[in-house]
Phi, psi and omega in degrees: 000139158289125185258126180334150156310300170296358159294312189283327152321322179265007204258344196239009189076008187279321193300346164282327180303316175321326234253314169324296180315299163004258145305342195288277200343311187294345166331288217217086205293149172196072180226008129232144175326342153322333188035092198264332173064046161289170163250095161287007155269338154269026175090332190313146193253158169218203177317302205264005163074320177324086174246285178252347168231161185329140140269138193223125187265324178201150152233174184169147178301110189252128164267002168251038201256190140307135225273044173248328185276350178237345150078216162274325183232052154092146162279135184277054171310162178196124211254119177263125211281140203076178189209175148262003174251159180236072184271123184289012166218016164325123199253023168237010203319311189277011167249309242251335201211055171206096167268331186306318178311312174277336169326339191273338178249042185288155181238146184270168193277334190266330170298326199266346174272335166304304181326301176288342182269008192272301141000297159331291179300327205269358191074038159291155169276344185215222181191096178244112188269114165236129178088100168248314191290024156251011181215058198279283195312325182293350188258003167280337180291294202282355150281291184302329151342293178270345154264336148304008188248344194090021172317141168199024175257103220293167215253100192239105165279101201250124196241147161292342165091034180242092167221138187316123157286350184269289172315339182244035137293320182283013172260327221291124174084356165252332172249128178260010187208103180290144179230033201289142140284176161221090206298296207218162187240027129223128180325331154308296154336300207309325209296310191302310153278357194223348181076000183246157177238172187058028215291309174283335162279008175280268197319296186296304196289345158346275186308332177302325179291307160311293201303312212313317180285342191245351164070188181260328193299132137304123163245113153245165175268170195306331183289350199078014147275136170294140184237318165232173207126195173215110155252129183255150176252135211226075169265140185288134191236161174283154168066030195030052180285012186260304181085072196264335185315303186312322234230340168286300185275025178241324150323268168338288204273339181246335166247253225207125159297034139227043179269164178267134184237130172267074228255147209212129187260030217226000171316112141220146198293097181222195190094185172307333195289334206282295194292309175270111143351301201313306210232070162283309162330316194259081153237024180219155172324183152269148169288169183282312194286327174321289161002258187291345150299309165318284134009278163344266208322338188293318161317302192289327186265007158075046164262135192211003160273127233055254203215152168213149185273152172274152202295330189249107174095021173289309254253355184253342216302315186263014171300156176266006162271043188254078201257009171300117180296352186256129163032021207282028184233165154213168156313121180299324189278347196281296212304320179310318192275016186075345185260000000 
């Protein structure tokens, strides 16, 4: 068996230290790059509304991941409530950007490590946290929770990549599987769309960060589940407001033509983009041909690792009730050879 990392971390005393290290960020939080410098250990809210305990909006054996993460019985999603981004086509907009609402789910640090062994119990293949980085130390508390408890189910950081470099050294060896997107390959677009600024130099050195730890190689297990790595997600926006060539040819060239690419068909407008006049660009599906450009590029710049969602009916796929067990990925390589 491949064994997680924070196994070996909770066995030397560190994952605590990790998990200690963390938190003091939370003093004058500076744990995404906004750096709002509330004390979020006293409950003080800040941009992303977040403060000293978790929100966990739903978990659950999730089937619309990639198909090395959900295997036969599901990725161990755990969905976290709020964001650091304000994306104006967020298709969970109603977790993420609702605090009167998610305010309701807050959670103990001991409850979200129940949460995970619970996963556990149920045969999930993982722990897959998504939109975690504003609630990065609590979920490193409720891993040494659970893993003193047994936890033994690798760890999927699945991030918008507007994340703090200090936080994910100090993740290094607590997650074994990075998942970032990388929403635009200009900063402009992020401000305009996502509400944030330097969106893209954030995200790449993040992500610059994640490789240092994982390098390109994909480690799987004898079933074809991932057990460590970096896949980065790449969604297609109408009018290539994404830059997926640019943010394709800052792959290849500042980390690896073989880091694994996740290229996701699944954009439909809703949120502000469905309504404001403002963001008229995002207000329709990608066309079949946007599509299949994209598509292309993978080919021409000779990335040829991970996933790419099929074109038709992608658009429900990430929800978080989303329990259809078949697929919406295939392989980029199955796809290259035709078959």
């Amino acid at each position: 068996m491949i064994r997680p990392s924070y196994l070996d971390l909770l066995e030397t005393g560190e994952l605590e230290e990790r998990v200690e290290a963390l938190e003091k960020l939370l003093e004058r939080c500076t744990v995404c790059p906004r750096d709002c410098l509330n004390d979020r250990l006293r409950d003080e809210r800040a941009a992303c509304h977040a403060g000293r305990l978790p929100i966990v909006s739903s978990y659950t054996p999730h089937f619309g991941e990639e198909p090395a993460l959900v295997g036969e019985r599901g990725a161990g999603n755990i969905f976290f409530g709020l964001c650091n981004l304000r994306c104006v086509y967020c298709q969970n907009y109603q977790i993420s950007q609702n605090y009167r609402e998610e305010k309701r789910n807050e959670v103990t640090h001991e409850r979200l490590a129940e949460i995970m062994l619970e996963l556990q119990e149920r045969g999930c293949h993982n722990i897959n946290f998504v939109s975690p980085t504003h609630f990065a130390p609590q979920m490193a508390r409720a891993i040494l929770i659970a893993a003193q408890k047994g936890l033994r189910l690798p760890i999927v950081y699945n991030t918008n990549a507007y994340d703090s470099v200090e936080v994910l050294r100090l993740l290094d060896r607590i997650v074994d599987i990075y998942l970032p997107d990388l929403k635009y390959a200009d900063s402009e677009a992020g401000y305009v769309y996502s509400k944030v600024r330097d969106y893209t130099e954030h995200a790449r050195r993040a992500i610059r960060e994640m490789y240092r730890q994982m390098g390109d190689e994909l480690i799987f297990d004898e079933n074809g589940l991932l057990k460590r790595g970096l896949v980065i997600r790449l969604l297609v926006l109408p009018n290539d407001l994404a830059g997926i060539r640019e943010s394709l040819e800052w792959i290849r060239d500042e980390l690896s033509p073989r880091v694994a690419i996740s290229l996701m068909a699944q954009y439909y407008p809703t949120n502000r983009a469905g309504t404001d006049r403002r963001y008229i660009l995002l207000s329709r599906r990608i066309t079949e041909a946007e599509w299949w450009r994209a598509v292309s590029l993978l080919g021409e710049l000779g990335l040829e690792e991970g996933w790419m969602q099929e074109y038709d009916g992608a658009a429900f796929y990430y929800r978080p009730d989303f329990t259809d067990r078949e697929t919406p990925f295939r392989d980029i390589r199955d796809f290259q050879k035709g078959s």
